[in-house]
Structures are given as C-alpha cells and as structure tokens.
py3Dmol code that shows the C-alpha trace and the ligand (Angstrom):
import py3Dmol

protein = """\
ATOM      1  CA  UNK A   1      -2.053 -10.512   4.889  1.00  0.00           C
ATOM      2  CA  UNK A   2      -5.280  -8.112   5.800  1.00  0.00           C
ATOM      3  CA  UNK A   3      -5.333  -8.315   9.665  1.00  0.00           C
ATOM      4  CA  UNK A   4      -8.949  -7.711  12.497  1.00  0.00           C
ATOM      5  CA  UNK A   5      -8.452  -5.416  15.176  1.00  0.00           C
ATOM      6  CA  UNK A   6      -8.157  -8.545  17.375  1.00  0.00           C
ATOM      7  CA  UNK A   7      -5.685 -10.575  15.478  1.00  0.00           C
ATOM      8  CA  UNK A   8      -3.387  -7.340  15.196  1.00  0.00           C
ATOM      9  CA  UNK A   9      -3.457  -6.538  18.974  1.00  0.00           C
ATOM     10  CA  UNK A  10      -2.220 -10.416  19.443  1.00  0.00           C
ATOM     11  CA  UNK A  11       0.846  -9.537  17.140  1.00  0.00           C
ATOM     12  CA  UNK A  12       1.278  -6.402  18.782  1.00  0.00           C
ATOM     13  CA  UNK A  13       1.078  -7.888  22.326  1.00  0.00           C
ATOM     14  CA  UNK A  14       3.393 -10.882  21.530  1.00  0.00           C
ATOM     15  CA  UNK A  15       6.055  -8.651  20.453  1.00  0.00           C
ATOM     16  CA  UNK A  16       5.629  -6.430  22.976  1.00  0.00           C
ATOM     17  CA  UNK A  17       5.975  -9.501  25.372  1.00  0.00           C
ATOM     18  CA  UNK A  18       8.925 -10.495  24.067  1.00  0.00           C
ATOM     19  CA  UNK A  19      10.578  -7.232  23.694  1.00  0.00           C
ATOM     20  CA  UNK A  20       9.593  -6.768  27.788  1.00  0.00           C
ATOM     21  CA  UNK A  21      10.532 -10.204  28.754  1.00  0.00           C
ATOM     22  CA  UNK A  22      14.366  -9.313  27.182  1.00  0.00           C
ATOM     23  CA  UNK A  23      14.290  -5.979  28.779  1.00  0.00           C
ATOM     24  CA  UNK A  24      13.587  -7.372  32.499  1.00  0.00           C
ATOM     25  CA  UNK A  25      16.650 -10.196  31.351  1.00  0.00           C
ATOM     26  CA  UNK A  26      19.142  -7.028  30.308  1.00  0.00           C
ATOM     27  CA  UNK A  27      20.241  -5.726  34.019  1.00  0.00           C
ATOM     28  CA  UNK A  28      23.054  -9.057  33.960  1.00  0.00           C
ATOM     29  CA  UNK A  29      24.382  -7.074  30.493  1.00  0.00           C
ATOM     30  CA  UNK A  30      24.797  -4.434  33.055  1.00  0.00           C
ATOM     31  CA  UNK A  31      27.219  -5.993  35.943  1.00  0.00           C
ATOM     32  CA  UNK A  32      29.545  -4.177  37.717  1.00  0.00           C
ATOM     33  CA  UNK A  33      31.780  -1.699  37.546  1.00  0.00           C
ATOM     34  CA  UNK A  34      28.835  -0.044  36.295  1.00  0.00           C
ATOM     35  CA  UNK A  35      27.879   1.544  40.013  1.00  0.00           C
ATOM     36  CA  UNK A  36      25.049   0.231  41.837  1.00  0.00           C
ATOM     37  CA  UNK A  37      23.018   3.839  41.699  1.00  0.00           C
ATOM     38  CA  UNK A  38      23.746   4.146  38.356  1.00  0.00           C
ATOM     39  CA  UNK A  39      22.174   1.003  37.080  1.00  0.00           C
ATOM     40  CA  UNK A  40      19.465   1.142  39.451  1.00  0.00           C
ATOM     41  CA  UNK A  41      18.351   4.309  37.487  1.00  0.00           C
ATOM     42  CA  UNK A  42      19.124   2.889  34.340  1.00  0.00           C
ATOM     43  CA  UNK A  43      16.765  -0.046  34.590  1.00  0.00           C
ATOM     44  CA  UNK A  44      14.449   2.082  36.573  1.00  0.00           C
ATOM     45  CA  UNK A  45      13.531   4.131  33.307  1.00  0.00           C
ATOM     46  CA  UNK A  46      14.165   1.205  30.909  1.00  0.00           C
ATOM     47  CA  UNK A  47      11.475  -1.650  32.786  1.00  0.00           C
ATOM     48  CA  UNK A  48       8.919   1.241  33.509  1.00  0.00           C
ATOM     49  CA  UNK A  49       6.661   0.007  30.914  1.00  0.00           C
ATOM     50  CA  UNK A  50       5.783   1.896  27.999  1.00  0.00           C
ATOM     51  CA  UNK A  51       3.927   0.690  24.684  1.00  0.00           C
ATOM     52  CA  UNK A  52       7.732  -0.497  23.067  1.00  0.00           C
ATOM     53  CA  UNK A  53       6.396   0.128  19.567  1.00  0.00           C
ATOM     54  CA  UNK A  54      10.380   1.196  18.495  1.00  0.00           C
ATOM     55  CA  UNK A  55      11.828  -2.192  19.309  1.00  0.00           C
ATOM     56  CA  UNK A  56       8.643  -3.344  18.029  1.00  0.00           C
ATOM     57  CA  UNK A  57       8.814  -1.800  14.550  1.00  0.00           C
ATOM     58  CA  UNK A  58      12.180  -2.605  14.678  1.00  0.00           C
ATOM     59  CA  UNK A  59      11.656  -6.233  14.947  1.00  0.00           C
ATOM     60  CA  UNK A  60       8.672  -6.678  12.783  1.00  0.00           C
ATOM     61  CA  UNK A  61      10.305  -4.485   9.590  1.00  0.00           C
ATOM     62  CA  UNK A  62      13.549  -7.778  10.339  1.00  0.00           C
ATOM     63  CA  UNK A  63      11.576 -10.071   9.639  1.00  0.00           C
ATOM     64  CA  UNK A  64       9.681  -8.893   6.790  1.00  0.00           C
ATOM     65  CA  UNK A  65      12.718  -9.619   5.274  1.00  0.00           C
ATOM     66  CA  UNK A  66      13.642 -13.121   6.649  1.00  0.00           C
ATOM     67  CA  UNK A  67      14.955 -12.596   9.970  1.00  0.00           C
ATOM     68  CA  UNK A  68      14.045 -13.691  13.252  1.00  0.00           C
ATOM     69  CA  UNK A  69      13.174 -11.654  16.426  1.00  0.00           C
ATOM     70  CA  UNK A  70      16.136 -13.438  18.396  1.00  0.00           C
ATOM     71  CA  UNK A  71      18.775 -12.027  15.797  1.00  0.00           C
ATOM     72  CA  UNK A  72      17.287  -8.508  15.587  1.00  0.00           C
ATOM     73  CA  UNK A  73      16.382  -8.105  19.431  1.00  0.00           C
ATOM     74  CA  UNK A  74      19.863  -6.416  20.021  1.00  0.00           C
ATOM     75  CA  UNK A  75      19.361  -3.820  17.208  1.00  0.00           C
ATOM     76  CA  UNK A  76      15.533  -3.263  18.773  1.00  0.00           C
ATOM     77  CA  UNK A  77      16.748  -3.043  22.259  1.00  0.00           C
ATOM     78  CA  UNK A  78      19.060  -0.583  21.211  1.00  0.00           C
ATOM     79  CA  UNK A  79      16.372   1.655  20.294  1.00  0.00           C
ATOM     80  CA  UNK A  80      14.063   1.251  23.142  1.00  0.00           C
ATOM     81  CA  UNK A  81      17.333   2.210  25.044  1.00  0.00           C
ATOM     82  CA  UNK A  82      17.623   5.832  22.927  1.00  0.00           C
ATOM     83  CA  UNK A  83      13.934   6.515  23.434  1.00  0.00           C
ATOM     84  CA  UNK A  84      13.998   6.122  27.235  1.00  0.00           C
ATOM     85  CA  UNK A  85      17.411   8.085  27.399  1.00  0.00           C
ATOM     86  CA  UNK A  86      15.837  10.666  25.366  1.00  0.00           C
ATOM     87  CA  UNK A  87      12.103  10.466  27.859  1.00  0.00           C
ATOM     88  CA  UNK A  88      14.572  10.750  30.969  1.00  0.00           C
ATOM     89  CA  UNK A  89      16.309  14.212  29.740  1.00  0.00           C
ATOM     90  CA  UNK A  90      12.609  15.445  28.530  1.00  0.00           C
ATOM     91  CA  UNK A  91      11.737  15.061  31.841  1.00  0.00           C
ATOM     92  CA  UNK A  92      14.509  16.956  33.460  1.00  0.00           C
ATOM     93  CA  UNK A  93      13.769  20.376  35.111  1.00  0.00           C
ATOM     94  CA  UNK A  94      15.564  22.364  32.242  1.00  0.00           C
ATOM     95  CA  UNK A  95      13.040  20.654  29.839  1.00  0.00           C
ATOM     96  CA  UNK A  96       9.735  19.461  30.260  1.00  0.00           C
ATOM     97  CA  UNK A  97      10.142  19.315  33.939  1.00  0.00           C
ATOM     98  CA  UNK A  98       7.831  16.609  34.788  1.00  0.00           C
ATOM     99  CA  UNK A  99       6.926  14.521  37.580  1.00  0.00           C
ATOM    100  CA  UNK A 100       5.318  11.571  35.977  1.00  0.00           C
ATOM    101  CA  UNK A 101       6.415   9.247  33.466  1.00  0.00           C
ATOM    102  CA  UNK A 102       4.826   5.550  32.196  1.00  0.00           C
ATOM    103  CA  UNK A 103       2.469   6.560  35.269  1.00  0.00           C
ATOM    104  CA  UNK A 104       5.295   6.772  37.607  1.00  0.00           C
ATOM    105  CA  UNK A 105       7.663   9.193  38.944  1.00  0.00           C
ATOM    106  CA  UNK A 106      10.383  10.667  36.753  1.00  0.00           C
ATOM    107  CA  UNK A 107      13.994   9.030  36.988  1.00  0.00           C
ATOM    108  CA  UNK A 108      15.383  12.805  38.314  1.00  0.00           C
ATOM    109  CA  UNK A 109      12.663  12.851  40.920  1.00  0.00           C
ATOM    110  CA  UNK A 110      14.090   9.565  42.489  1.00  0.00           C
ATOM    111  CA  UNK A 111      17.587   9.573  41.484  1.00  0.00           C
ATOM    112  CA  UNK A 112      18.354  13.131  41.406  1.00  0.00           C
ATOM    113  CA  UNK A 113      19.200  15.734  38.467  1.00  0.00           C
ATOM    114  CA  UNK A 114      22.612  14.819  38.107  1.00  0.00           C
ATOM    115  CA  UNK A 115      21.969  10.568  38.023  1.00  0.00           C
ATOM    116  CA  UNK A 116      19.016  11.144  35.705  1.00  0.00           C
ATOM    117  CA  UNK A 117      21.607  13.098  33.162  1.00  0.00           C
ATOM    118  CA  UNK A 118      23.971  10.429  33.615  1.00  0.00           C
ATOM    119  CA  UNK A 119      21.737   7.748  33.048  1.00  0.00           C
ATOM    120  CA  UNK A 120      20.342   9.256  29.870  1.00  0.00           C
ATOM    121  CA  UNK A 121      24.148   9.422  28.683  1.00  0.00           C
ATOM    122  CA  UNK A 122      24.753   6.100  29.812  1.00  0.00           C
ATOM    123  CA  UNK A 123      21.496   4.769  28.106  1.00  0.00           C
ATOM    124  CA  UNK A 124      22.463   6.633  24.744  1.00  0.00           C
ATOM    125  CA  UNK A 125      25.978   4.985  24.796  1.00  0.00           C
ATOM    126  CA  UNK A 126      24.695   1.819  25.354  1.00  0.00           C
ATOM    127  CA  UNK A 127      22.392   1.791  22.681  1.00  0.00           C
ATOM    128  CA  UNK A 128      25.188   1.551  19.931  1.00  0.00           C
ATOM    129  CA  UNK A 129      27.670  -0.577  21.943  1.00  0.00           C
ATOM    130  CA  UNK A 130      24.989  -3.652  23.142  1.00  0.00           C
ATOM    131  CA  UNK A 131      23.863  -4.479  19.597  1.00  0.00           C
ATOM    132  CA  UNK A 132      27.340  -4.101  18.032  1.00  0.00           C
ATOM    133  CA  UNK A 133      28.680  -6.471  20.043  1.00  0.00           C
ATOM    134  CA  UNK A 134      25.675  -8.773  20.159  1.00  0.00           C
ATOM    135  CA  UNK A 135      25.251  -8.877  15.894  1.00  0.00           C
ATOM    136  CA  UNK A 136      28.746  -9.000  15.487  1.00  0.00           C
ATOM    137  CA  UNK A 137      28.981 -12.214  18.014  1.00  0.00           C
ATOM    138  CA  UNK A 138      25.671 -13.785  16.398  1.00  0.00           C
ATOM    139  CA  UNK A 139      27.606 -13.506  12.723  1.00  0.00           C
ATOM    140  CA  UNK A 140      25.190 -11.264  11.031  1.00  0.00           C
ATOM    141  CA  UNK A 141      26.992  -9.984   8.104  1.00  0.00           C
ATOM    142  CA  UNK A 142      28.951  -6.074   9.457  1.00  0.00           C
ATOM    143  CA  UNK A 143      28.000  -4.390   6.120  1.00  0.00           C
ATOM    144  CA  UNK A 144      24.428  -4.871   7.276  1.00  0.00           C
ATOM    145  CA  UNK A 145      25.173  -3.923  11.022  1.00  0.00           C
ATOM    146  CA  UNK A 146      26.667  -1.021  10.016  1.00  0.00           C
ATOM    147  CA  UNK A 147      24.390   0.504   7.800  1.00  0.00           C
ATOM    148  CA  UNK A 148      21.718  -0.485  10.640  1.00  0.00           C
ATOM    149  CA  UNK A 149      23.760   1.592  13.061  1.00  0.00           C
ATOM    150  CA  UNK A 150      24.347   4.650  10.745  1.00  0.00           C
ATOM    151  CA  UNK A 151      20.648   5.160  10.185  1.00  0.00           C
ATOM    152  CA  UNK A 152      20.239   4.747  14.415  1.00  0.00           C
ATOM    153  CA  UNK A 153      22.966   7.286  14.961  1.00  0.00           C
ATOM    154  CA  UNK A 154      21.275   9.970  12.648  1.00  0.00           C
ATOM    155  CA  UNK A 155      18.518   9.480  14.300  1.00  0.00           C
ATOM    156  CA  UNK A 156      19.823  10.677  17.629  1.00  0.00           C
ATOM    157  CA  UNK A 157      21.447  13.812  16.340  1.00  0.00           C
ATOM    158  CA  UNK A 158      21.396  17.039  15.070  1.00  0.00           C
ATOM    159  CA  UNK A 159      19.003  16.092  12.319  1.00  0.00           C
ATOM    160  CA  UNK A 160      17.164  13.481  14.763  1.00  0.00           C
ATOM    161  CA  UNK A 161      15.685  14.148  18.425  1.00  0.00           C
ATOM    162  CA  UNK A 162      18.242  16.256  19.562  1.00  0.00           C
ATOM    163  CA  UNK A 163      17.396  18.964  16.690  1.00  0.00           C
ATOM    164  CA  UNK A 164      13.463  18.164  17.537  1.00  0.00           C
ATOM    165  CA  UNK A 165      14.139  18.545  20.658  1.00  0.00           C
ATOM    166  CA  UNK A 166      15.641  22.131  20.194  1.00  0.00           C
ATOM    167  CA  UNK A 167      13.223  23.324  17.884  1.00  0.00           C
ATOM    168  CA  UNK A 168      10.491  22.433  20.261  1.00  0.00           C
ATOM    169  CA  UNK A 169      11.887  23.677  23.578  1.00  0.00           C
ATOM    170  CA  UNK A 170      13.812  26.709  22.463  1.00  0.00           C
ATOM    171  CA  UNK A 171      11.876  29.585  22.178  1.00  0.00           C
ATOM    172  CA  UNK A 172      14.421  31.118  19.434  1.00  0.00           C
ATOM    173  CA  UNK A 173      14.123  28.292  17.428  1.00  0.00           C
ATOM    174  CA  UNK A 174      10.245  28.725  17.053  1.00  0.00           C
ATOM    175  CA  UNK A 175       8.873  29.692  13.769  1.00  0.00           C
ATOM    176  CA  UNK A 176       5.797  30.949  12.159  1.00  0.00           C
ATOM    177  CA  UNK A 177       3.874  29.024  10.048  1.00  0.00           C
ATOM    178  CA  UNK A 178       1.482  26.091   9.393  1.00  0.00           C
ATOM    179  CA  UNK A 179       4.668  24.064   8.547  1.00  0.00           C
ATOM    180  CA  UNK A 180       6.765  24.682  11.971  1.00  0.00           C
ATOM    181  CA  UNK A 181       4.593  21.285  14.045  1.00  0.00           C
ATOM    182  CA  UNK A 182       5.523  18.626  10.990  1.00  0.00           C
ATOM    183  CA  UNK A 183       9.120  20.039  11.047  1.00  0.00           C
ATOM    184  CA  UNK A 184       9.279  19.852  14.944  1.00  0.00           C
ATOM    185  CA  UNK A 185       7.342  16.211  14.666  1.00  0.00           C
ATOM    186  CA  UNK A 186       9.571  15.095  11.673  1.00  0.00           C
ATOM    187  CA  UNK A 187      12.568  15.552  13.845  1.00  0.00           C
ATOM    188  CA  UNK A 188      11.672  15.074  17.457  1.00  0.00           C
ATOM    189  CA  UNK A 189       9.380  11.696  17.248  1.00  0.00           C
ATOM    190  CA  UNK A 190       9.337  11.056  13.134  1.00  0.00           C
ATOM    191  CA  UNK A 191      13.091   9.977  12.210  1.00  0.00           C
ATOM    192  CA  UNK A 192      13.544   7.684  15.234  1.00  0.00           C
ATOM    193  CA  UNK A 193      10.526   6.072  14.256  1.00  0.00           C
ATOM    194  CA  UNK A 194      11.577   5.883  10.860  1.00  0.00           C
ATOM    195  CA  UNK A 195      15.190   4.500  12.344  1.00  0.00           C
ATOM    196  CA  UNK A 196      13.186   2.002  13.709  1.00  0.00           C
ATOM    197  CA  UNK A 197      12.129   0.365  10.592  1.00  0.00           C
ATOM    198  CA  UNK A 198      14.753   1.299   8.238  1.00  0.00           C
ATOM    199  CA  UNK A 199      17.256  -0.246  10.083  1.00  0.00           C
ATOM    200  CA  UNK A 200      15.369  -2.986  11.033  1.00  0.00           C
ATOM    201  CA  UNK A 201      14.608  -3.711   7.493  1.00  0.00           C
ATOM    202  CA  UNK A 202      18.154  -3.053   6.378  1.00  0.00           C
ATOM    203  CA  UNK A 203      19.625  -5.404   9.117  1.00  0.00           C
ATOM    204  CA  UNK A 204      17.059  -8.542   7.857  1.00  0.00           C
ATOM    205  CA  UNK A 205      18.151  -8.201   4.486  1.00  0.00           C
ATOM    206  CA  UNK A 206      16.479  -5.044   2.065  1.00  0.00           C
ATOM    207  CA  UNK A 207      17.643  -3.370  -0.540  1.00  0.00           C
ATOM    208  CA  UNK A 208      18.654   0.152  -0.611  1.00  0.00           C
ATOM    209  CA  UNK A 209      14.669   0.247  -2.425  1.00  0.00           C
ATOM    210  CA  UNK A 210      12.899  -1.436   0.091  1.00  0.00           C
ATOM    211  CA  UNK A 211      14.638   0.263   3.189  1.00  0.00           C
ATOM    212  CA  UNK A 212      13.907   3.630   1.738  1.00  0.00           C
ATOM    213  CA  UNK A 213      10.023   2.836   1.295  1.00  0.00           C
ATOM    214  CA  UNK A 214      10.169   1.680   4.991  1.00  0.00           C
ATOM    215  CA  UNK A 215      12.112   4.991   5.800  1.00  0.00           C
ATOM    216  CA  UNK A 216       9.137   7.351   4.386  1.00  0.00           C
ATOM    217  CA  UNK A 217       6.343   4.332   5.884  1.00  0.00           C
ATOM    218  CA  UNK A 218       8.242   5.620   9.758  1.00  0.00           C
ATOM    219  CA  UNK A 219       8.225   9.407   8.751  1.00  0.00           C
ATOM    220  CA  UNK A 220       4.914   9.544   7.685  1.00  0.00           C
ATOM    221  CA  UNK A 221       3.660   7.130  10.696  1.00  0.00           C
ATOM    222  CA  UNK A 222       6.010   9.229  13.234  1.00  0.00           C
ATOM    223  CA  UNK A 223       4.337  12.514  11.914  1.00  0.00           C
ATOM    224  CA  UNK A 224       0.914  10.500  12.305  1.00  0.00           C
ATOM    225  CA  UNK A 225       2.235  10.049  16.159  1.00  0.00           C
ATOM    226  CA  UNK A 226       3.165  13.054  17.117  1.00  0.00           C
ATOM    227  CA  UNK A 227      -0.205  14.395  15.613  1.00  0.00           C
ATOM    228  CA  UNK A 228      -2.098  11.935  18.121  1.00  0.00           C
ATOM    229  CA  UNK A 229       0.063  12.263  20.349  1.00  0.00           C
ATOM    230  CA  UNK A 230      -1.015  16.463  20.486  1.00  0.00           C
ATOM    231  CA  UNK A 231      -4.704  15.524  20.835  1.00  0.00           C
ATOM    232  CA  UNK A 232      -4.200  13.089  23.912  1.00  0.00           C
ATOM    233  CA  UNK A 233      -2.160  15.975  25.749  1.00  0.00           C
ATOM    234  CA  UNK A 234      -5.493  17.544  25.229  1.00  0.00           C
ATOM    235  CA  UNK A 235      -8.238  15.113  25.646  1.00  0.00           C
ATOM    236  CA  UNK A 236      -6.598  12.298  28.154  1.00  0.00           C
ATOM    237  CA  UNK A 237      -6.243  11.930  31.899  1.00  0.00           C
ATOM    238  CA  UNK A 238      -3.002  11.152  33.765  1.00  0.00           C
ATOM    239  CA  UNK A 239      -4.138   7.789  34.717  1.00  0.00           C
ATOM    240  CA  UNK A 240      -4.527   6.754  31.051  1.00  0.00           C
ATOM    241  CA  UNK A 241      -1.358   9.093  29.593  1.00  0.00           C
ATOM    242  CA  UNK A 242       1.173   7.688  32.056  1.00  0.00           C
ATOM    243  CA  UNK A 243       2.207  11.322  31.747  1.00  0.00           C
ATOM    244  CA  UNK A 244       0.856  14.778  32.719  1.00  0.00           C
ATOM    245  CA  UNK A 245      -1.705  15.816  30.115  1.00  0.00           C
ATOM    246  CA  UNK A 246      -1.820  19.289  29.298  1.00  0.00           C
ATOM    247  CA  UNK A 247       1.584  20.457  29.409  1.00  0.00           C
ATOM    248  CA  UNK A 248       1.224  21.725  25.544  1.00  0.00           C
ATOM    249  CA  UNK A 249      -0.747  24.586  26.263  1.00  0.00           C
ATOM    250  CA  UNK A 250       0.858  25.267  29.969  1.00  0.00           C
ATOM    251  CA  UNK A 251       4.336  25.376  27.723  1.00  0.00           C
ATOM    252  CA  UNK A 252       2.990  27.449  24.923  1.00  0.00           C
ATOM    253  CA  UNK A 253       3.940  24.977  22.448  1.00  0.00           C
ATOM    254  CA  UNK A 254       3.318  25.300  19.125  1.00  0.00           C
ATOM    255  CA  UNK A 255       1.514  21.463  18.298  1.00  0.00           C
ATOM    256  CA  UNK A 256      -1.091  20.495  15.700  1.00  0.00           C
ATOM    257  CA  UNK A 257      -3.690  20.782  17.915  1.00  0.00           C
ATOM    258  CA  UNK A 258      -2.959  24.271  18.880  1.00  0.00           C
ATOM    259  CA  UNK A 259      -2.414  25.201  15.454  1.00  0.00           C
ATOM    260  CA  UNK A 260      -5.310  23.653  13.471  1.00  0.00           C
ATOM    261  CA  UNK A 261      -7.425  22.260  16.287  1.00  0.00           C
ATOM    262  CA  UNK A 262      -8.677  18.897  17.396  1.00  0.00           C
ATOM    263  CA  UNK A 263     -10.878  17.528  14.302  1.00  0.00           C
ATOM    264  CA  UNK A 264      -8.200  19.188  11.863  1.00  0.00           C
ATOM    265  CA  UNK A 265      -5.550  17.492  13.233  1.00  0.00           C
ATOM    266  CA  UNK A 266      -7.208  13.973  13.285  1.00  0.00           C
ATOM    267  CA  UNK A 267      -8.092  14.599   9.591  1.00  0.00           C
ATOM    268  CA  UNK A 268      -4.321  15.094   9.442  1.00  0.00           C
ATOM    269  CA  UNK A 269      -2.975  12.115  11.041  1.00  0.00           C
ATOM    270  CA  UNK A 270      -5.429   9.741   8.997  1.00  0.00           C
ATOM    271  CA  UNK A 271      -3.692  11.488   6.144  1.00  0.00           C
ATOM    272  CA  UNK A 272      -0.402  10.486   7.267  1.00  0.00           C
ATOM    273  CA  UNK A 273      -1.705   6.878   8.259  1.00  0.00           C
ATOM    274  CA  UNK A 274      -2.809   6.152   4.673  1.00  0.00           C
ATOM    275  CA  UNK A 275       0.477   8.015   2.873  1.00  0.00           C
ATOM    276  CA  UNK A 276       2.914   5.498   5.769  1.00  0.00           C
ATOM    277  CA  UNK A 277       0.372   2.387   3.916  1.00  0.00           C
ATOM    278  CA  UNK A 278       1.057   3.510   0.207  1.00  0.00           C
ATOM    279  CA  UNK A 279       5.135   4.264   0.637  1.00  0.00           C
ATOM    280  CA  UNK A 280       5.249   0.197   1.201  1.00  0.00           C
ATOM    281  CA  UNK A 281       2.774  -0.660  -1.015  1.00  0.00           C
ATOM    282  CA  UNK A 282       5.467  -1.866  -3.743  1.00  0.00           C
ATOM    283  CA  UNK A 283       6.972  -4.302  -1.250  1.00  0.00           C
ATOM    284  CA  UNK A 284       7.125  -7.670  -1.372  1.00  0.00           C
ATOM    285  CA  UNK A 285       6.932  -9.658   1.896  1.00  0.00           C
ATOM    286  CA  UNK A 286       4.221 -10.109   3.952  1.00  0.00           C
ATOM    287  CA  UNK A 287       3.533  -6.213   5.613  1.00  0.00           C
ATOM    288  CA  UNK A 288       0.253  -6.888   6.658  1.00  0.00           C
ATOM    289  CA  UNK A 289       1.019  -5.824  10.684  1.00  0.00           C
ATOM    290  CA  UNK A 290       2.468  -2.172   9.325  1.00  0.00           C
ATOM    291  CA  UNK A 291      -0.778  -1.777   7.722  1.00  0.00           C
ATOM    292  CA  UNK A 292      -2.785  -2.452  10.410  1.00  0.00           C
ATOM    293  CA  UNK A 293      -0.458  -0.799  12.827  1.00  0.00           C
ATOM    294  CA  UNK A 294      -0.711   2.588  10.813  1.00  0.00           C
ATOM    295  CA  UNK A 295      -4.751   2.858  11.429  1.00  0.00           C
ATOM    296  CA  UNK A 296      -4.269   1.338  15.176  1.00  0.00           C
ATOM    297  CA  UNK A 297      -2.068   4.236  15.729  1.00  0.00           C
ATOM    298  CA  UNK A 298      -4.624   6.693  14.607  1.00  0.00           C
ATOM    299  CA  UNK A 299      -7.498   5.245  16.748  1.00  0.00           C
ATOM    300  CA  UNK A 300      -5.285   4.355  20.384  1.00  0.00           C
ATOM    301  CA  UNK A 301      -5.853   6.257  23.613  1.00  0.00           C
ATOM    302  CA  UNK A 302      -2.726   5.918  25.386  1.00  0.00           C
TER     303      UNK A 302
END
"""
ligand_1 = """\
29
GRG
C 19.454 11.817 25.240
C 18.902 10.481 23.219
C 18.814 11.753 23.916
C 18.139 12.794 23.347
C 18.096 14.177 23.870
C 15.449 15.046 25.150
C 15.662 14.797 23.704
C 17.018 14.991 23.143
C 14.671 14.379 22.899
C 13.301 14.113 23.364
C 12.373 14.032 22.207
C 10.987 13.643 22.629
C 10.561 13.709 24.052
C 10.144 13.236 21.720
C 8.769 12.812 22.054
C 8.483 11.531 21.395
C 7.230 10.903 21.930
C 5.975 11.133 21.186
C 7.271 10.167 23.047
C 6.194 9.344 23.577
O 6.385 8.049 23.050
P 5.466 6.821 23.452
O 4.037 7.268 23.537
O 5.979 6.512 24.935
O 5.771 5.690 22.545
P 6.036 5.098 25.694
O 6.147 5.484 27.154
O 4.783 4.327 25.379
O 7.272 4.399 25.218
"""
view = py3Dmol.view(width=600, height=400)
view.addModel(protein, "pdb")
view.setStyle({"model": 0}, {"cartoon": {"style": "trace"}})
view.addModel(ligand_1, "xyz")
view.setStyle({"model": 1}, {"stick": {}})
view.zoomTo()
view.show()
C-alpha cells in the first residue's frame, strides 16, 4: 500500500504513541531492590522523549509478517532500552560530553558520572533480560526469540555501536578516505537500525530470505540516518535538535558533511533511501510504511 505524507505521519504517530504509552507503564517492571537513584536515572533517560523509530521499526517489520504490536512490544522495548543506554554513555564527559539531550539535560549532569555509567549498564542488561522473559511467558515459539536476540546482541558489540562508537571517538582509529563516514555510520547508527527490523521481522515469522532483505532495507536506511543526521548538526538549532548542534566540527569529526559537503551528502542519503526501498522490493506483505518511512527520513528536521 502507497502511503501521503499525512496518512504515514498517522502510522508513525500511533506507533510512536503506543511505544511511549508502554514506556511511561515500564518503571513497575522496575520495583525494588533495584535502588531508588538508580531507577530514577533509568527512567529519566528512557521517558525523555525521543522520535522511538527503533521500537518503531521493530514493531512495524512484526507485523509485516503477522504479528501484533502487543506480542512484539517486549522485543521493541528492548531496543529503545540499548539506544538510550548507548545516548547516556555518548553523553558522558569521556565522550561527547554534552549537556543536552531530547532537549533536556544529560542523565550525568543530574545523576552524576558514576549513576549515568551505571544506568547505561543497567539499561543494556535489561534490554536482553525484559523481552526474554516477556516472549518466553507470552509462548512465542524460543527458536524465533532467539534468533531475534542474537541479531540484537550483535548489534551492541564489537561489530555494532560499540565498534562505531570507537571508530568515531578514537582518534587512532580514524582513517583516510571517502569510505571511513559509511564505515563509522554502518557501525555506530546502521546495524542497530538494521537489528531493529531484522529481528523484528524474524520474531513475526520471516524466513531466513525475507529477514535478510529487511537486514540490508536497516543498513542502507541507518547509513541514510546518519547522513541526515550530519547535515542537522550543521544546519539545526538546539531547540529543534534536542541536542547541541555543531559538535561535528567542534570535535573534528570526520562526517559526510565534512567530507563531501551539504548538497553531496543529501544526494547521498536519497541514494541510500531508494537502495533501503529496492532491498524489500521482493517481499510479500504489505511494506508500504518502510517505503514511505525511507523518503520521510530523508526530508525530517529533527
Ligand atoms: C552502552 C549500548 C551501549 C553502547 C556504548 C556510546 C556507544 C557505545 C554508542 C553510541 C553510538 C551513537 C551515539 C550513535 C548515534 C546514533 C544516532 C544517530 C542517534 C540519534 O538517534 P535519534 O535521532 O535520537 O533517533 P532520538 O532522541 O530521537 O531517539
């Protein structure tokens, strides 16, 4: 199904509904003897707000293939959980060392260094244990849950946003070359997008075909991203960003933007946006939203 603009921003904000309403709902997943502090910060990072396109895609590539949102939410939640573990250490003062976050403070500058570490941990943790206990109590069949879970964990490691994050913070992991931004944005934003769907399409049902073609859809929308993601660093305000805008350049990073400019890079990202559309081209249900969600992506401001 071809979507408007305005009917896909209705799919997009009922998800996104959803996927907040469960988040605000999580904290009584979270009762004690998890300390007080420590799930203060925890739900802090994880109700701040934020655009929730992971659990989104997650949910939306589940039921392409017959499942509903209330059977995948766990799986989805669990990824919304990584990504804000993963935006609280970025923030730290031995990384990005910002201030501002979803337009608020960062989780170290009101908990402190060590909480916000701890959190992060705890968060990451979390994310593996919540959904295997939910799918595995709501009888959805463990080959699928653990395949789901293996593509998550990748995701999160070496060859996920922990490498990214190395090769994009280190300075003796920087390379030369016009290749060095997809590698960083392949590992630090690309595969956890592309976790996203792959498990979520794995977990409601697809073949070892069919997950794949939603694998490379996520890699070549997470490159697409990360590319817009450059130029807003670049061309947005704090008030719209949530974030600090400009830190690229400050950091001497090497991004698209400062590698082949602004109009280059958007050239490259609507590249990206129409390879994501072809990789599920071949598939069968209805993936009318990922279409429309790969050319949103391209055009949004925030
Ligand atoms: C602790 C899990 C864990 C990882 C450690 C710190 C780190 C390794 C990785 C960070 C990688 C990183 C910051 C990638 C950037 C990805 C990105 C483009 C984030 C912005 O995502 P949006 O715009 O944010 O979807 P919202 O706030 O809308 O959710």
């Amino acid at each position: 199904m071809t979507h408007t603009a305005h009917s896909f921003n209705v799919l997009f904000s009922e998800a996104g509904e959803f996927v907040e309403s469960r988040l605000q709902g999580i904290a009584e997943a979270l009762p004690a003897p998890a300390p007080t502090r420590l799930r203060d910060s925890i739900m802090y990072s994880l109700t701040a707000g934020g655009k929730r396109l992971r659990p989104i895609l997650c949910l939306k590539a589940a039921q392409v293939f017959g499942m509903g949102w209330e059977r995948s939410l766990p799986l989805a939640l669990g990824f919304e959980m990584i990504h804000t573990a993963s935006l609280i250490h970025d923030d730290l003062p031995a990384m990005d060392n910002d201030v501002l976050r979803r337009g608020k403070p960062t989780n170290h500058v009101l908990f402190g260094e060590s909480l916000a570490i701890l959190a992060g941990d705890a968060l990451l943790a979390w994310a593996f244990e919540y959904p295997l206990t939910q799918l595995a109590g709501a009888d959805v069949p463990a080959d699928r849950i653990c395949e789901a879970m293996r593509i998550m964990a990748n995701a999160c490691g070496p060859f996920g946003i922990c490498g990214g994050q190395v090769l994009d913070t280190d300075p003796e992991s920087m390379e030369d070359g016009a290749d060095f931004p997809f590698k960083v944005a392949a590992q630090k934003t690309a595969v956890l997008i592309s976790a996203c769907v792959e498990s979520g399409a794995a977990l409601g049902g697809a073949d070892k075909k069919e997950a794949c073609a939603f694998r490379a859809y996520g890699m070549h929308l997470g490159a697409a991203f990360q590319m817009v993601d450059d130029i807003l660093d670049v061309t947005s305000s704090a008030e719209e960003l949530g974030k600090t805008p400009g830190k690229d350049a400050t950091q001497n990073k090497k991004t698209f933007v400062s590698l082949f400019g602004l109009e280059e890079t958007r050239s490259l990202a609507k590249i990206e946006s129409e390879k994501a559309i072809e990789a599920i081209s071949g598939i069968k249900g209805d993936t009318g939203f990922f279409e429309a969600l790969s050319g949103y992506l391209v055009e949004r401001t925030r």
